[in-house]
N, C-alpha and C positions, 0 to 999 in steps of 0.2 A: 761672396767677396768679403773680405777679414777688413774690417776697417781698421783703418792708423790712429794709431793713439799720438794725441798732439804732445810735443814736448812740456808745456806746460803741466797737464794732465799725469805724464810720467815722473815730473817732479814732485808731483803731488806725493805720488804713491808712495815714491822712493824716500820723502824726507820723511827725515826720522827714525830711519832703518843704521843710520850710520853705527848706534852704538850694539843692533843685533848682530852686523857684521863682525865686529871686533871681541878677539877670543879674550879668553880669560886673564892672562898675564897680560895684554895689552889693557884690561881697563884696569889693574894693580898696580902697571907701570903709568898709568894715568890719574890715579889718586894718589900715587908716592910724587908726580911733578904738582900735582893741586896741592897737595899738603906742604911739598918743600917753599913753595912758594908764598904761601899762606904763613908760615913758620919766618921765612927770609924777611918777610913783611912786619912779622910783629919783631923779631929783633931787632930791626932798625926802628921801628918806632918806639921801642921800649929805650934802645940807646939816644933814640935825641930826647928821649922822656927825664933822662941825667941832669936836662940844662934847668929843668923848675919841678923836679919832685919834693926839692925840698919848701919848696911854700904849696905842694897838694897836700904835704905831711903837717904842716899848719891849719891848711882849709879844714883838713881832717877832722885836726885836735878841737877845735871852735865847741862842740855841740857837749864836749867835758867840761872845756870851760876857756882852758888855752895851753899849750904844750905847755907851758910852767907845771900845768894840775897832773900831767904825766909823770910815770918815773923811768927810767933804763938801768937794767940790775946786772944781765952780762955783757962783755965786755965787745960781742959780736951784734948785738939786737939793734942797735942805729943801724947797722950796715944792712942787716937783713931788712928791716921795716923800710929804709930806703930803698931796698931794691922792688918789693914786695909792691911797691906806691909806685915805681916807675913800669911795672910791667902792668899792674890795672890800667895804668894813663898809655901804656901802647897796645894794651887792647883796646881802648877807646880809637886812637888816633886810625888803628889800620884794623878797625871793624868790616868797613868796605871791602877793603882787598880781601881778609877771612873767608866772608858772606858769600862774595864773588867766584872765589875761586872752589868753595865750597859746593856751591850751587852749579857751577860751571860743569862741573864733574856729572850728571843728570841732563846736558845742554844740549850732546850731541843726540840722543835718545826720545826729545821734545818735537813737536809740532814747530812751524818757526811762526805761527799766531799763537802757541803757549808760551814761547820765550819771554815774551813782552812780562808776563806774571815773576819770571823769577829776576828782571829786574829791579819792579816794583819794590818784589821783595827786598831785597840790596839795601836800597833807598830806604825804606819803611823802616825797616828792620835795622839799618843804623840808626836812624832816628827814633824808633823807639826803647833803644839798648840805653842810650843818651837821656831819654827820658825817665827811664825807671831808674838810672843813675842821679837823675836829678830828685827824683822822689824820693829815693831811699835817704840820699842825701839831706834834703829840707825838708819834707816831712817825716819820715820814720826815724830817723834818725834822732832829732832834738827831746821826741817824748820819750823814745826808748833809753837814752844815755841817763837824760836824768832821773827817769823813774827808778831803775837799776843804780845810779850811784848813790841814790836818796834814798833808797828802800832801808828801812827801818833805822833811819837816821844815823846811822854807821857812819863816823869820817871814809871818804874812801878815794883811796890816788891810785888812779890803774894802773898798770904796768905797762909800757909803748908797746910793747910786740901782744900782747894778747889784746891790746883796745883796738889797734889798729887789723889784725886779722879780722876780728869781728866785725870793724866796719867795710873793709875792703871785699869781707864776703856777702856782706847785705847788701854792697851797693855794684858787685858784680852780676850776684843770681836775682836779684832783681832787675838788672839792665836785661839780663837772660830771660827773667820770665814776661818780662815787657815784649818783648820777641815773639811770643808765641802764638798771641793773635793772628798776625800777621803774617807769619811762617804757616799757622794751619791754615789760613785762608787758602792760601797759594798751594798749598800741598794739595786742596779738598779739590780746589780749580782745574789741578793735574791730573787728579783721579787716581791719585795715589791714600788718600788717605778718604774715608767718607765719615756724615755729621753722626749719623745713627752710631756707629765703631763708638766715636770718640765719647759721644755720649751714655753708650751703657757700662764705661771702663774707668767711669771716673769713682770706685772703690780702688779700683788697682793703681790710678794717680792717684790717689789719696797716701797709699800705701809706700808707690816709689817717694813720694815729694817727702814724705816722714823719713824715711831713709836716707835722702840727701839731706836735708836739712839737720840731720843725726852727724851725719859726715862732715859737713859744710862747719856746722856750729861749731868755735874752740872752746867750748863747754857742754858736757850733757847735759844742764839744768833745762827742764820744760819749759821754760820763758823764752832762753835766747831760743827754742825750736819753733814753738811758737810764734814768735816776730820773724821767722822765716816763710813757716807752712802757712799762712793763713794769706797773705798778697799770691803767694805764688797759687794757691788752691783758688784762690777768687778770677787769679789769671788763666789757669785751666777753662775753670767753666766761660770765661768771656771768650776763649776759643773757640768752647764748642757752640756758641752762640756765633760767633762770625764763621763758623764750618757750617752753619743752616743756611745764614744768607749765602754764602758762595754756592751752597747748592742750588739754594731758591735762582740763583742770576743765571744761575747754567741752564737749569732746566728751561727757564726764556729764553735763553741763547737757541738752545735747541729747538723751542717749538715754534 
């Protein structure tokens, strides 16, 4: 006699099967609505970013000295440094929806006792985008401006567009590598990424973070790469420090 499987028991099995079932254009037509979505999000928060970009483009200037100590030489670089300051401040505002919708997209595919991790993530992960913004902001920021406009006692009035690139990309890929703790936690949780992987590949992070920070920099000089790779390579390894613990909690989960 074949015993019945309780409905409970068959929900079991079944969930999480949802995204094996769905072909391939269905999960491309399913990151092209995450993505539009995620995109629709940050345009309207970059456009109400209009109503006080111009006093972020002051907070900005503070750590030179004060937009006075600035200069603007073409005729379009307010325009663009303005915009440039409004779209950082609406990827702050609509980090949430990004995160979300981003993560979303892996949701149907999840256990619904793993979902609870990539909310976390969400939450965490805005808050620490925020935070490494604030770090890069007050502390890296004030040694690194002055050391660089003080090096070898040279008068020096920077230019608005290339002062503010550099800082708007230290205090983006910083909010970004503030992130990553807390994204590999959650990833190592899912059994998608593991601590050993992450741990013996940190020559080849070594190597991409050089390579970003080459691209990211609005100058080759080793200094400004350096004030990029060294937080963000310190932020790797505390990764792969919290990919142990998330192993260590699993394997008690399990036993």
């Amino acid at each position: 006699m074949k015993k019945k499987t309780s409905p409970d028991k068959i929900s079991r099995l079944t969930e999480g099967t949802d995204a094996a079932l769905m072909t391939f254009w269905e999960h491309v037509e399913e990151l092209r609505k995450r993505l539009f979505i995620a995109l629709l999000a940050l345009g309207v928060a970059t456009a109400g970013s209009f109503a006080f970009a111009d006093k972020v483009i002051i907070l900005l200037a503070e750590p030179a000295g004060s937009i006075k100590a600035l200069q603007s030489i073409e005729v379009t670089e307010n325009v663009a440094v303005f915009m440039r300051v409004a779209l950082l401040c609406g990827v702050a505002i609509a980090m949430p929806v990004i995160l979300y919708e981003l993560m979303a997209f892996i949701l149907p595919g999840l256990k619904r006792s793993e979902k609870r991790w990539v909310y976390l993530t969400i939450f965490f992960g805005t808050l620490f985008f925020l935070a490494g913004a604030a770090f890069a902001y007050f502390i890296m920021l004030p040694a690194s401006v002055t050391f660089l406009i003080n090096f070898l006692t040279v008068e020096t009035k920077p230019r608005l567009s290339s002062y503010i690139n550099f800082i708007t990309n230290l205090i983006f890929w910083l909010g970004v590598g503030f992130q990553f703790p807390i994204i590999i936690f959650a990833l190592v949780k899912l059994n998608i990424l593991s601590a050993k992987t992450l741990a013996k590949g940190w020559r080849y992070s070594l190597v991409i973070i050089a390579i970003l920070a080459a691209m990211i920099t609005p100058t080759v000089d080793p200094v400004n790469m350096a004030l990029l790779m060294a937080p963000l390579f310190v932020l790797y390894l505390l990764s792969v420090f919290f990919a142990f613990i998330a192993t260590g909690r699993k394997k008690q989960d399990q036993s």
